[in-house]
N, C-alpha and C positions, 0 to 999 in steps of 0.2 A: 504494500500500500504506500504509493510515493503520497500523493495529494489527501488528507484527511480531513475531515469538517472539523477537525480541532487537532492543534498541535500546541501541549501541555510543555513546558520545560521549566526543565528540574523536577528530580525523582527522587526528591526527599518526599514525607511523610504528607506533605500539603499537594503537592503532584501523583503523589499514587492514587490518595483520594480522592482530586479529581477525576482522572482518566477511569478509576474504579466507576465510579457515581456516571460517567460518560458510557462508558460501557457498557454498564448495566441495565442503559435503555437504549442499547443501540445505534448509539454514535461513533464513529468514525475516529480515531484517533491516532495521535504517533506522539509517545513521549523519550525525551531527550535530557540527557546529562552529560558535559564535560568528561566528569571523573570516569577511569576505566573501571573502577572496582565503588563499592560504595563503602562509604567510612565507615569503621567499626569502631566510633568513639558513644560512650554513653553520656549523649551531648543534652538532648529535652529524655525526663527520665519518669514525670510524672503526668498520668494521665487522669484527667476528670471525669466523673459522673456524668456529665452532658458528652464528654465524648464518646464514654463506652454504650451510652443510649445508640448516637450515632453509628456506632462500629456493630451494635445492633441490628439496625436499621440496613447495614452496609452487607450483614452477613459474615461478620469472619470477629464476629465478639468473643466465640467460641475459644478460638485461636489465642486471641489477644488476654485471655483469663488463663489460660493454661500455662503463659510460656511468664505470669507477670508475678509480682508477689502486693499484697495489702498495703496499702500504707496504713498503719491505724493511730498517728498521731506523732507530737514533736514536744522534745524536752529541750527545756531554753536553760540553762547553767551562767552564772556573772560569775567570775572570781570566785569558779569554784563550787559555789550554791546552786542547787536548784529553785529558779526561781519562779519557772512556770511548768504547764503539760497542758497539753491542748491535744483532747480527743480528736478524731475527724470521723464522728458518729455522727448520722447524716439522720432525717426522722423517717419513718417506715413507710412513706410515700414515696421514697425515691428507692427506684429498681436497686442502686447501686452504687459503691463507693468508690473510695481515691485506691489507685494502684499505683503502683511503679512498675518499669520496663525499661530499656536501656532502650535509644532509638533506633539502633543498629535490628533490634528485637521487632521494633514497630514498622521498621520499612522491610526486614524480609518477611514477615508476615504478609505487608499487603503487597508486596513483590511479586509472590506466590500465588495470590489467591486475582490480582490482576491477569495473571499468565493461565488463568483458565478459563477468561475471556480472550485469547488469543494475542495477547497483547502483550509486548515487554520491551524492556527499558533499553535503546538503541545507546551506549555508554560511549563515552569516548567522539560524541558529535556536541556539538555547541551552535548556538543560537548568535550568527554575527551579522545583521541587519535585517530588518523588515520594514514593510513599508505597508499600508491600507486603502482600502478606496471603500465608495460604498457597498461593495459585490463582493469584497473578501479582504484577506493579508496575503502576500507577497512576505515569505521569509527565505533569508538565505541560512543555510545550515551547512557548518564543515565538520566531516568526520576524516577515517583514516584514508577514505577514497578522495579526499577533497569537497570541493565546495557542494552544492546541493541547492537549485530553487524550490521551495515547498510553498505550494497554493492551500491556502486555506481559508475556512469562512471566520472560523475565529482562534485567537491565540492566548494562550493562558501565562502569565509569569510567575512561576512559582520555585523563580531560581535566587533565594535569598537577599542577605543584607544587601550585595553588592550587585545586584540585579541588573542583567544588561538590559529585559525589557522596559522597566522602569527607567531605565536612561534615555531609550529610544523613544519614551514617550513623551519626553521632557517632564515629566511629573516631580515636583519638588517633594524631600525630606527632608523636613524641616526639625532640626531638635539639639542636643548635645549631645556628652559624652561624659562618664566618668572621671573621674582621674586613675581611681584607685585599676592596679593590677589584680589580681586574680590568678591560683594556679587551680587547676583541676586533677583528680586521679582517682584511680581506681581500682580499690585496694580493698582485703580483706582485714578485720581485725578479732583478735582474742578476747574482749570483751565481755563483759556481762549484759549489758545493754539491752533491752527487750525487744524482742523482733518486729520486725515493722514499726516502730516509731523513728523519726530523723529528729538528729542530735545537733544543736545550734548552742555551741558554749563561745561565749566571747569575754575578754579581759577587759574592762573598764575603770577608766580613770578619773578620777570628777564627774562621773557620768556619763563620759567620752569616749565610745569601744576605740580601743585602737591593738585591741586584737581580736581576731575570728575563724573559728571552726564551725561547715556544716556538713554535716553528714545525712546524706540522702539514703534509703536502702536499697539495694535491688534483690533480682532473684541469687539466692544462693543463701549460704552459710556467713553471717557476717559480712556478708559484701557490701558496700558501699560505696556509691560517688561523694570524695570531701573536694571540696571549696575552702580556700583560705587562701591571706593578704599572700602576694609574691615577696620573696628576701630577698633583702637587696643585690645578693649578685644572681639574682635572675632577673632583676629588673629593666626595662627596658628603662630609655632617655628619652624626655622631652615629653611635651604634652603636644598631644591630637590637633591638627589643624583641624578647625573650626570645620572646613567643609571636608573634612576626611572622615567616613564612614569608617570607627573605629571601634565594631561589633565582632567577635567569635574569637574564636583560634589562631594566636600568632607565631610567625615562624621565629625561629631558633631556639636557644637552649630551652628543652625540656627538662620538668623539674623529674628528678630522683626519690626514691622511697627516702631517702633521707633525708632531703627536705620534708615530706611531708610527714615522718615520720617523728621530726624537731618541732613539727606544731602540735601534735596530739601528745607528746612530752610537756607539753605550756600549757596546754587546753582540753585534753579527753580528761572527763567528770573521772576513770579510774585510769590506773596504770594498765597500758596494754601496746601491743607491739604490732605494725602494720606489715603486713603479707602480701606477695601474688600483685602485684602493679599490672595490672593490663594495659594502661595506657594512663599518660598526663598530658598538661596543655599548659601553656600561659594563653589567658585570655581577657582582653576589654569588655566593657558595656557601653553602649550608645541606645540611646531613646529618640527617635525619630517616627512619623506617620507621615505620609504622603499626602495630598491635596485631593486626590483622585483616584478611586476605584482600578479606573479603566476608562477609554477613551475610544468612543467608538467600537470597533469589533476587538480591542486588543483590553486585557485586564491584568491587574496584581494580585495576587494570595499568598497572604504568612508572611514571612520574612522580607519579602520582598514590598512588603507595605509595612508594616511595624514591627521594626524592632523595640528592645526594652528591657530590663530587668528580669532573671529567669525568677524573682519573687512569687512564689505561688504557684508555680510551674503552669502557666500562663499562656506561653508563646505558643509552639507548637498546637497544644489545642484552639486555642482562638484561629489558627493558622488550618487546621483539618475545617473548622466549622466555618472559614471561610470559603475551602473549596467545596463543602459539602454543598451551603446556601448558593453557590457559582452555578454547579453542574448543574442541576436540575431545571434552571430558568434555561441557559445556552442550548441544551437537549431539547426544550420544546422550542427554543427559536430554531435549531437547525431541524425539526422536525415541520416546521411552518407553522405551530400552532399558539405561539407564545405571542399574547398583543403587543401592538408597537410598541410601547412605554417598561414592556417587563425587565430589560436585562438593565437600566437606570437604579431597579429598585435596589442592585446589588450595592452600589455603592450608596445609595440612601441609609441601605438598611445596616450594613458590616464595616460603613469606616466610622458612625458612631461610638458603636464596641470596640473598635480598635483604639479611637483616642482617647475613651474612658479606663481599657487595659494600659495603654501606655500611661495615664497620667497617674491609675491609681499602683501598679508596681514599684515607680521612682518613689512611690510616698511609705509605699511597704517596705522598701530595701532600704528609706532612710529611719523610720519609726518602727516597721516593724509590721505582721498582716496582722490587719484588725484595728491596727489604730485610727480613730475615728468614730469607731460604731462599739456601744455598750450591748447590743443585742448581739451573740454568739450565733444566734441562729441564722440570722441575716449573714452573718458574715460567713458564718461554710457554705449557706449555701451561692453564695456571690463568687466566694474563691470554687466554689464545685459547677459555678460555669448555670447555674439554673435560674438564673434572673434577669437572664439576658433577654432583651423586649423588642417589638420591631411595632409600637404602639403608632408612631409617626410612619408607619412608611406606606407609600401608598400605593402598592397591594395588601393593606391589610383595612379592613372595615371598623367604622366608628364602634365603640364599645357603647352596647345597649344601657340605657340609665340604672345602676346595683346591679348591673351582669355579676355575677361569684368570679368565675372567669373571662377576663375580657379580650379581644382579638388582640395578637402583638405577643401572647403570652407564652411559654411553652408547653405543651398539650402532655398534660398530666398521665401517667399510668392509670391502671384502673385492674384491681384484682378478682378472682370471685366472676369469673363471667362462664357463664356455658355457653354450650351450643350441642347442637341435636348431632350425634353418632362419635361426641368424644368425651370419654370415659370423664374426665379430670376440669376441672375449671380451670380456665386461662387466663391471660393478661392481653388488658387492650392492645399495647404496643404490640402484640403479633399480629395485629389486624392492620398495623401501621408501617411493617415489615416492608409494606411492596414498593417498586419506584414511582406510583403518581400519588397526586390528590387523595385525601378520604372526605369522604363526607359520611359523617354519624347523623345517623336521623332515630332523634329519641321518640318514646311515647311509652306515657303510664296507662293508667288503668283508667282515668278520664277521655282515653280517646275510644270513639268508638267509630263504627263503620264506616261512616263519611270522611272523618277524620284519616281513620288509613289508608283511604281512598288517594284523600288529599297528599298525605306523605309517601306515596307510592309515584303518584304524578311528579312531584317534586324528584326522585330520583330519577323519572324518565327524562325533565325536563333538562335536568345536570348534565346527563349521559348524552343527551344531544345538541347541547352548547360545548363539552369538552373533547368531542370527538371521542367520546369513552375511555376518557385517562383522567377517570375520576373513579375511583372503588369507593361501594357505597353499601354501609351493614345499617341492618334498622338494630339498634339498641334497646330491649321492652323492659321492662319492670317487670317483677313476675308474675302479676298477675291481670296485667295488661290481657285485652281480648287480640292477639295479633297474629294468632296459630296458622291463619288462613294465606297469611303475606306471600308475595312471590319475591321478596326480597331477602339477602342473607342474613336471616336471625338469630341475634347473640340476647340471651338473658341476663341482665344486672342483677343476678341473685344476689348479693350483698349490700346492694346499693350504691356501690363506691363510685359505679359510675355519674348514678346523678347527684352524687355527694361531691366529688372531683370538678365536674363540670355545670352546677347548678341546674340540671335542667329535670323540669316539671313539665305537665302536659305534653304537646308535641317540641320539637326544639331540631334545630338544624345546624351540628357544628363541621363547618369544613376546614380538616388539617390537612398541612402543604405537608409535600415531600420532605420537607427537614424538621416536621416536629413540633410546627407551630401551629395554632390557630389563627386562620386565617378570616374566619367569618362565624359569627354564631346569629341566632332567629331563635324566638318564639315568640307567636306557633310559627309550625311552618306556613312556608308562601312563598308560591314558584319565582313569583316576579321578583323578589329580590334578594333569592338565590341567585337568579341568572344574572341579574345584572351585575351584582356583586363579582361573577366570572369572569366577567369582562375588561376585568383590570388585567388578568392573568395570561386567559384563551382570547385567541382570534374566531 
């Protein structure tokens, strides 16, 4: 396949996702990386609750739990003292918690599970000009054969901090730079330390850290990625010119177990000895966001739109959930079915979150996560990625006056549901497993024969404004009269569903492909169902 209706670069964790999410409904693709080999450093380590939703949704969640280990929380140590523990106990609404994984772990996973869509990663080519008109992109690509012209209708840039698409679109990032150095590794220790929490001891002076360890977990036996200040003869000179993108992994001396072994001497809460180095780094921090999504047929995702502080383990996920929210708009425009105005909403909707990520990390890696908000629970679940809103953005519908849930929001789980010929109750999100639109269409025990008449029409009427890339289950109560429906019918035997999602009498909730609510009604009514579609479908 020379010519692809998308050509994604960079095959880090933000480009597998897309081309996955591309693929998965039939889109055309060709993704592309520089490097001949992909890095085996355990670079973003921690993944979120909204993403492993996502990797749900994606299909290869399975994968991604087996090969990862728990995070269950972080001990904070001053001069020695324990001074804090911070659970990362989430409340029993959410499918799912905080894990770790090395990225190395998270890109050959979805490496693998891409390559069963016939599709894999062309290494050792790179992305060196393109150009656009209104009918497509024009890129040139050089691999070991040489140069390369690739026609395509759209192009994704999900090649990092130092992004050539983002140069080629003139798009400004705008921001600073740390001063402070950083060394990274990755090491085993003998410790007592409880598994799955990360260890964050710093030495303070007047109040003033001016030393730090943190220790992230990964899978294994005491394995850990630690972070701490560079010594000065690993240090580099001089401070960052102002417009030098001074983000990741820098070249030369790498640090030694004994370096990092001289800081856990200063700073591990017990005495213990560090093992097994897989790899270290020196590396900066820079905090920058872009002006701009995307321009025309050409777009940014992750890295290559916001960098920032790995505080919270932040990047990377904000970074998958922007190719996630990408792919599914660009799928139905390369399918013909996506109204004029759709693929705008991406950068309505995801450079908000990005510049609320970038501004709230610089404020966590200076105070600390959480500083700001005395409610705990707000605050896991904002670091757990579930509060993310797309209340402004317009493909999403005004919120009805006291909706419980309103459109913008993240489309809740829901446990305790049947259905006719499976043994066991289920969970909503498998109903939300597929690549299009859903639309739930509720009714209790107040609706009756007209009534379902009515919310049967309404699913016909969906089905022939979407060109049928709307999956649509009627939701009953149990003891709803709705036995006779010719729609696919799920029981809220528990009620969680119209507890989750407020809905009495008839009700019409439609969830997009990533998770959101995108529209809710009561009662239902055709007309503005469909019109509501119209932001989305041609």
């Amino acid at each position: 396949m020379v010519h692809p209706e998308v050509l994604v670069v960079g095959a880090g964790p933000v480009g597998l996702t897309a081309a996955i999410e591309l693929r998965r409904r039939g889109v055309s693709c060709r993704i592309i990386d520089p490097l001949l080999e992909p890095p085996q450093y355990a670079k973003a380590v921690g993944i979120q609750p909204r993403t492993l939703e996502v990797f749900e949704n994606m299909g290869v969640l399975r994968h991604i739990l087996d090969a990862a280990i728990q995070m269950r929380g972080q001990i904070v140590y001053v001069n020695g003292d324990e001074v804090a523990r911070l659970e990362l106990a989430l409340p029993a609404d959410v499918p799912f918690e905080f894990i770790g994984l090395p990225q190395y772990e998270t890109e050959r996973i979805l490496t693998d599970y891409l390559a069963t869509f016939g599709t894999t990663i062309e290494r050792g080519t790179k992305l060196t000009a393109f150009e656009q008109d209104d009918d497509g992109v024009i890129a040139t690509v050089t691999g070991a054969d040489g140069d390369e012209t690739v026609r395509t209708q759209y192009l994704f840039g999900c090649d990092g901090a130092h992004s050539v698409v983002r140069k080629g679109l003139g798009l400004t990032f705008e921001g600073g730079a740390f001063l402070e150095q950083y060394m990274l590794g990755d090491v085993e220790v003998d410790w007592s330390m409880p598994r799955g929490y990360g260890i964050r001891s710093m030495h303070q002076t007047d109040g003033e850290t001016d030393d730090l360890l943190v220790c992230i977990p990964l899978p294994g036996r005491r394995r850990y990625r630690m972070s701490m200040l560079v010594p000065p003869d690993l240090a580099g000179t001089g401070t960052p010119a102002a417009d030098k993108i001074a983000h990741g992994f820098e070249a030369g001396p790498k640090p030694e177990l004994s370096h990092i072994q001289a800081v856990l001497d200063r700073l591990s809460p017990e005495p213990t000895r560090a093992s097994n180095l897989r790899w270290s780094s020196i590396f900066r921090i820079s905090h920058r966001i872009v002006d701009s999504y995307g321009r025309g047929r050409v777009f940014v995702a992750g890295d290559a739109a916001h960098i920032h502080p790995p505080t919270g383990a932040q990047g990377m996920n904000t970074g998958i959930q922007d190719a996630h929210n990408l792919a599914w708009k660009v799928a139905l425009a390369v399918s013909g079915a996506a109204a004029p105005d759709l693929l705008d909403s991406y950068d309505a909707e995801r450079r908000p979150i990005g510049e609320e990520v970038v501004g709230r990390t610089v404020r966590s890696a200076r105070e600390g996560i959480g500083a700001g908000s005395s409610d705990p629970d707000y605050v896991i679940r904002r670091e757990a990625q579930l509060l993310i809103n797309y209340a402004d953005s317009p493909i999403v519908a005004q919120p009805e006056s006291n909706a419980a849930l309103a459109p913008g929001n993240r489309a809740p789980d829901a446990r305790g549901l049947t259905r006719a010929a499976v043994a066991s109750p289920i969970r909503l999100f498998t109903l939300l497993a597929g690549r299009n639109h859903t639309l739930l269409l509720y009714a209790d025990e107040s609706v009756d024969a007209r009534g379902l008449e009515l919310v049967e029409a309404a699913a016909t009427a969906v089905h022939a404004a979407t060109r049928g890339l709307v999956d649509t289950y009627l939701v009953a109560s149990p003891s709803a009269e709705v036995g006779e429906t010719v729609l696919p019918l799920v029981r809220d035997r528990d009620g969680e569903f119209a507890h989750a999602y407020g809905a009495d009498g008839s009700a019409a909730f439609v969830v997009r492909p990533d998770g959101y609510l995108g529209f809710r009604q009561s009662p239902v009514a055709v007309d503005g169902l469909t019109e509501y579609l119209k932001s989305t479908f041609r």
